[in-house]
C-alpha positions as CSV (number, residue, x, y, z in Angstrom):
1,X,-43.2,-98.5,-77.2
2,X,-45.0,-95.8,-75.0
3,X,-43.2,-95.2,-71.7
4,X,-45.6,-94.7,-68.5
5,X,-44.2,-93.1,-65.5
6,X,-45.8,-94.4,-62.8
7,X,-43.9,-92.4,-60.0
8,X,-45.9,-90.0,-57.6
9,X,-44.8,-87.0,-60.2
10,X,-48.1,-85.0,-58.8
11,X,-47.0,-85.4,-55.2
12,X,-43.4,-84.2,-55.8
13,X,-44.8,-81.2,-58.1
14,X,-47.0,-80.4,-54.7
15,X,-43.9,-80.6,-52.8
16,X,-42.0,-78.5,-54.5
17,X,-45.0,-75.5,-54.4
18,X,-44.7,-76.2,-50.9
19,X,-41.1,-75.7,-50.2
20,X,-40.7,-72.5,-52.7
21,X,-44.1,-71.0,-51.0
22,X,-42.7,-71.0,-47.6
23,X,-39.2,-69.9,-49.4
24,X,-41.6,-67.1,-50.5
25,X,-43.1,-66.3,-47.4
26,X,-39.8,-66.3,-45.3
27,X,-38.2,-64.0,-47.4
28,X,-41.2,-61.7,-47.1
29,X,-40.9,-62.2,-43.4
30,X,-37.1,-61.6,-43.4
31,X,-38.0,-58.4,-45.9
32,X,-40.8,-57.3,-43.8
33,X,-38.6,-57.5,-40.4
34,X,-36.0,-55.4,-41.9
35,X,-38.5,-52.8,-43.2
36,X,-39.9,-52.5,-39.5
37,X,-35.8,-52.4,-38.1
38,X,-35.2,-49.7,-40.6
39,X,-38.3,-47.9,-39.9
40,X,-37.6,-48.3,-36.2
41,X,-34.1,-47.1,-36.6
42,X,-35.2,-43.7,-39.2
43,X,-37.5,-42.9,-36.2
44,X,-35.4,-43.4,-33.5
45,X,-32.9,-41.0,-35.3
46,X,-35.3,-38.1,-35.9
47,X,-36.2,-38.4,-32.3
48,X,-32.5,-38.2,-31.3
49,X,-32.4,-35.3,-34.0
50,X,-35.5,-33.6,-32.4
51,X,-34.5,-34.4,-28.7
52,X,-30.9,-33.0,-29.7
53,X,-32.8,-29.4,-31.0
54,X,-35.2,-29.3,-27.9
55,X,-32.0,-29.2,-25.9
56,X,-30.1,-27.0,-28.0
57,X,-32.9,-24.2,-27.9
58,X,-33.9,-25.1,-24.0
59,X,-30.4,-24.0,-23.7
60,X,-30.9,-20.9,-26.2
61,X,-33.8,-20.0,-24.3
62,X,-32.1,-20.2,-20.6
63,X,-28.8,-17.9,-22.1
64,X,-31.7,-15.3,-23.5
65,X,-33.5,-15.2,-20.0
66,X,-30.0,-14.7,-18.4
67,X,-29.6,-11.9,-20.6
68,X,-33.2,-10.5,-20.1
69,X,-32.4,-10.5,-16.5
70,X,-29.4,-8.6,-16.7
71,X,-30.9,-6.2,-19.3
72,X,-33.6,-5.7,-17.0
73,X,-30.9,-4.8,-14.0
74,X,-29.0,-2.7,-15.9
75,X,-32.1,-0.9,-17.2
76,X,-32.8,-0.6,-13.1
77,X,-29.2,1.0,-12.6
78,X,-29.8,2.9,-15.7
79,X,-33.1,4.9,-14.3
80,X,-31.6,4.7,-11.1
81,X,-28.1,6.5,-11.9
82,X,-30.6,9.0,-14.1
83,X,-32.6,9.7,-11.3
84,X,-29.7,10.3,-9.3
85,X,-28.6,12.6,-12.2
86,X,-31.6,14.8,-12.6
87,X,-31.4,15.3,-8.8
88,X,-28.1,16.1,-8.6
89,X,-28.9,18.5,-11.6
90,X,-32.4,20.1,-10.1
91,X,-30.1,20.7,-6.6
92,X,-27.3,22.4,-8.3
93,X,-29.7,24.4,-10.6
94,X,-31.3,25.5,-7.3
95,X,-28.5,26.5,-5.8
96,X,-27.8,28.8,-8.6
97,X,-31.5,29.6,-8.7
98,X,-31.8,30.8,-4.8
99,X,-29.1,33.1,-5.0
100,X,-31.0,34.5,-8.2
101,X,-34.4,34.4,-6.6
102,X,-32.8,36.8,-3.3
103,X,-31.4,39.1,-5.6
104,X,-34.2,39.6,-7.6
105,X,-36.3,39.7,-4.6
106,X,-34.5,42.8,-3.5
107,X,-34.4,44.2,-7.0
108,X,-38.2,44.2,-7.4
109,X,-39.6,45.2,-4.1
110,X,-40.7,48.7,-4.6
111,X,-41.0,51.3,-1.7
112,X,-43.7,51.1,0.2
113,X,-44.0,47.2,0.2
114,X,-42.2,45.0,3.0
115,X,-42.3,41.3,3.1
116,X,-43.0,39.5,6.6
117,X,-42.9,35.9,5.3
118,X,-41.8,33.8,2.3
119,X,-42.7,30.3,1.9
120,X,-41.3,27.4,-0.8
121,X,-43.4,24.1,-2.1
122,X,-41.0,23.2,-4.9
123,X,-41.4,26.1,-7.5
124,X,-44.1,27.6,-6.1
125,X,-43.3,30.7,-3.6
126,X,-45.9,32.2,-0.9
127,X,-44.9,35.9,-0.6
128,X,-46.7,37.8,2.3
129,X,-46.7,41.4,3.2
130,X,-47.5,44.5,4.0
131,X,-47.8,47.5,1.2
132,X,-48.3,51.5,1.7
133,X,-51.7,51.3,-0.8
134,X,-52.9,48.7,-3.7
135,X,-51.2,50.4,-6.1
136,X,-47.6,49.4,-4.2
137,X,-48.8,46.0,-4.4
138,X,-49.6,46.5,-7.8
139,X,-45.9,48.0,-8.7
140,X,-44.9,44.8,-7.1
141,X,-46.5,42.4,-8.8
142,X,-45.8,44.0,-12.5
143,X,-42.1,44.2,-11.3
144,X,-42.3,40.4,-10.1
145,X,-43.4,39.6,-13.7
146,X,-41.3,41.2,-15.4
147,X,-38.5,39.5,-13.9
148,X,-36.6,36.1,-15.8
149,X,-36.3,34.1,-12.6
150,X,-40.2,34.8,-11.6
151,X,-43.2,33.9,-13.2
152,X,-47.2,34.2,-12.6
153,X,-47.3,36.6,-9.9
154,X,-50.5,35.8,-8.7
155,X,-52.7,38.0,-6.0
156,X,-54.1,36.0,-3.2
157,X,-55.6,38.4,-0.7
158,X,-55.1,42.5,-0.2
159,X,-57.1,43.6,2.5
160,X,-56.3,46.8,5.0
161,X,-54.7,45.5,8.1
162,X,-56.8,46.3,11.5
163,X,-55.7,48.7,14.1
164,X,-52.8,50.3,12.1
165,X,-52.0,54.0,12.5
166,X,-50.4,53.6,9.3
167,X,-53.5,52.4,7.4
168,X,-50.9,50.0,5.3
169,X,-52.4,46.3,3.3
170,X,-51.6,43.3,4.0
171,X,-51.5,41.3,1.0
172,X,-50.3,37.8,-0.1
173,X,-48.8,36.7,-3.3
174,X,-48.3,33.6,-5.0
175,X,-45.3,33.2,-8.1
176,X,-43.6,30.3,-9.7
177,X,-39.6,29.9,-10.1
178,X,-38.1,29.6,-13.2
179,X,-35.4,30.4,-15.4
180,X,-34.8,33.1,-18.2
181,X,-34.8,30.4,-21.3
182,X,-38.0,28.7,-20.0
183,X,-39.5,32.2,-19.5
184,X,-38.6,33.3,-22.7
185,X,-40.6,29.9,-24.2
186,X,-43.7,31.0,-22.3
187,X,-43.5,34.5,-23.9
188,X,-43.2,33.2,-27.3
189,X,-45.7,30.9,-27.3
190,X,-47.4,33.4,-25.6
191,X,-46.9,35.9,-28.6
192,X,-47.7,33.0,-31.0
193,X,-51.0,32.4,-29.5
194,X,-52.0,36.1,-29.2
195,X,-50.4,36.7,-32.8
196,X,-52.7,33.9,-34.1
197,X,-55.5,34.8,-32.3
198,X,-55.0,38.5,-33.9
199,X,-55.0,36.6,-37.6
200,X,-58.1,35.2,-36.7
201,X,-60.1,38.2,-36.0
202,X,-58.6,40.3,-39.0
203,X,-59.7,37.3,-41.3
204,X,-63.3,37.6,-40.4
205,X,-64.1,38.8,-44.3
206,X,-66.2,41.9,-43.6
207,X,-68.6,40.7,-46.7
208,X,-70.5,38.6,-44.4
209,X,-72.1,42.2,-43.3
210,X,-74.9,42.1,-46.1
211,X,-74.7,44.8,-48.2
212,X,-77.5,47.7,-49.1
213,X,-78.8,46.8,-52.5
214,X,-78.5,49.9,-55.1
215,X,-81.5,52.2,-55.4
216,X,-82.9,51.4,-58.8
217,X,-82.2,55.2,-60.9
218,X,-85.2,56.9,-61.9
219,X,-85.7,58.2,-65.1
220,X,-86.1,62.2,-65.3
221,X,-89.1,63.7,-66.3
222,X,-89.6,65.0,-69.8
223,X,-89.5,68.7,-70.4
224,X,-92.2,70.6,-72.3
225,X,-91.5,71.7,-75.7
226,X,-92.2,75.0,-77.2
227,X,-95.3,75.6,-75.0
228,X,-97.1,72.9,-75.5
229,X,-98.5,71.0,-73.2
């Protein structure tokens, strides 16, 4: 005999959908709110990560300008102290250089020649005058020049000085200090450049002259022979 099942089967089949539906969705809710917890927390630590390496070179950056600042002061003292130096050195090499400049001074005046003033700017030196003729004041200069504490004698004025029985020039001189190794530079560049400038006028090639072009010979006229003509 056939067996009929007359309960609500359909109902309880819908039921069932139901309840394993919103089983589905819940867990996808539950799954979806820990995805968004662990995504929240994966952000929040690379923030803590970055936030901790902003500090770290903030503070990186503050000890480098600390250093900067004392590396700039003790570049300050640095040029200072060598300012200091080279002063100290210049005053010194003076001292030294005065009592050579006085000496020299004496050495190279020549007779006939008398100085009346003597004026310093640094290493230049005003030297005024009075000289028996040009020629004295000539002597001097050369002797001036050829000293190793003096350089560049230069000639200012000469002129013959008014109302003197003695008909003597006044003259004014100009020369820079130095020393004998800077001197001896100046004369070997000095050399160098007259010793190059000698090269170059000895290699001007003496074929750019243009050469005569060789008469053509002639030939010589044919004797007579025998008598004949």
């Amino acid at each position: 005999m056939a067996k009929i099942n007359l309960l609500p089967w359909r109902d309880e089949l819908r039921a069932q959908r139901q309840r394993e539906f919103y089983v589905m969705l819940a867990g996808a809710a539950v799954a979806a709110v820990f995805a968004v917890f662990v995504w929240w927390y994966w952000m929040g630590m690379r923030l803590d990560n970055q936030d901790a390496r902003n500090a770290y070179l903030k503070d990186q950056i503050h000890q480098l300008d600390a250093k900067l600042t004392e590396i700039k002061q003790l570049e300050s003292t640095k040029s200072k102290l060598l300012a200091r130096k080279e002063i100290i050195e210049k005053l010194q090499a003076s001292r030294s250089q005065m009592v050579h400049l006085f000496d020299e001074l004496v050495k190279t005046i020549p007779d006939g020649v008398r100085l009346m003033t003597m004026k310093q700017n640094g290493d230049a030196l005003s030297l005024d005058g009075v000289a028996q003729s040009n020629a004295s004041v000539a002597t001097y200069m050369r002797n001036l020049d050829a000293s190793p504490w003096i350089t560049h004698p230069d000639l200012v004025k000469t002129e013959a000085k008014k109302n003197d029985k003695r008909e003597r020039f006044e003259f004014g001189l100009t020369v820079k200090l130095t020393n004998p190794d800077e001197k001896a530079k100046e004369q070997e560049k000095a050399a160098q450049f007259a010793a190059a400038n000698g090269m170059g006028k000895a290699a001007s090639p003496s074929s750019d002259k243009a050469q005569a072009p060789a008469a053509p010979a002639t030939a010589a006229p044919a004797g007579k022979e025998g008598g004949k003509p």
